[in-house]
N, C-alpha and C positions, 0 to 999 in steps of 0.2 A: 252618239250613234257609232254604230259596229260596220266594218267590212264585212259584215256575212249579212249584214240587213241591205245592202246596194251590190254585191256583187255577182256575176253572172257565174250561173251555175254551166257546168259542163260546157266551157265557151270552144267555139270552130278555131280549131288549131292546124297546123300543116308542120311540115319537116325541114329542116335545111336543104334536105333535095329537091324539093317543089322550085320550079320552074317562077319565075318573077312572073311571066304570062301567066301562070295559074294561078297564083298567089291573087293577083287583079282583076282575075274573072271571078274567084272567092268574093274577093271586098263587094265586086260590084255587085254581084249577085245579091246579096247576104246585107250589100247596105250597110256594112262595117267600115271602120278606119284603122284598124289595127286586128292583125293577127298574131299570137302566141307559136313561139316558133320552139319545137318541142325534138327531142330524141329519144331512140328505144326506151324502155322504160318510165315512159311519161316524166322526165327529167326538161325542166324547162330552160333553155338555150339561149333564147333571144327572143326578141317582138323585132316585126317588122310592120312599118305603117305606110297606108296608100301614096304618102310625099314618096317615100323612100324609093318605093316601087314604079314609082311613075319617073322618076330621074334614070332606070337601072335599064341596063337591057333586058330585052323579054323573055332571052334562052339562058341568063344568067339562075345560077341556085338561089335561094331567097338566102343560103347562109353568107354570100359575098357580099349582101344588100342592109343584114341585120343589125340590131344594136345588138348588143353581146351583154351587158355587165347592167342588168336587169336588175331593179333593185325590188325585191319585195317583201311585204308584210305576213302572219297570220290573218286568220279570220278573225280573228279575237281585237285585233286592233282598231284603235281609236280612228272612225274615218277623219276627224280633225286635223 
């Protein structure tokens, strides 16, 4: 089985400026656990996940909060 057979098309993503308070009214909304934390360009930055955000403060930038060193595949890859 392929990543592009399981993976979320066009998934909700936010910026390193969004606000942790925002970032959690997302998840919660949205019923997610992880958001894609993204810059100009659609250049992907970090993920930031609801643990992360619920430890942070609320007026803190989600990029204080994020993992940074994201490690990712193509589509083409093996989901194995």
């Amino acid at each position: 089985m392929l990543i592009i057979e399981r993976m979320t098309y066009n998934p909700v993503t936010i910026t390193g400026e969004t606000t942790v308070e925002q970032a959690l009214a997302t998840i919660e909304e949205l019923k997610l656990r992880h958001l894609p934390v993204m810059a100009e360009g659609d250049t992907l930055t970090g993920i930031v996940s609801e643990k992360d955000l619920l430890r942070a403060d609320g007026d803190a930038p989600v990029k204080e909060v994020m993992t940074r060193d994201v490690i990712t595949v193509t589509e083409y890859a093996a989901l194995e």
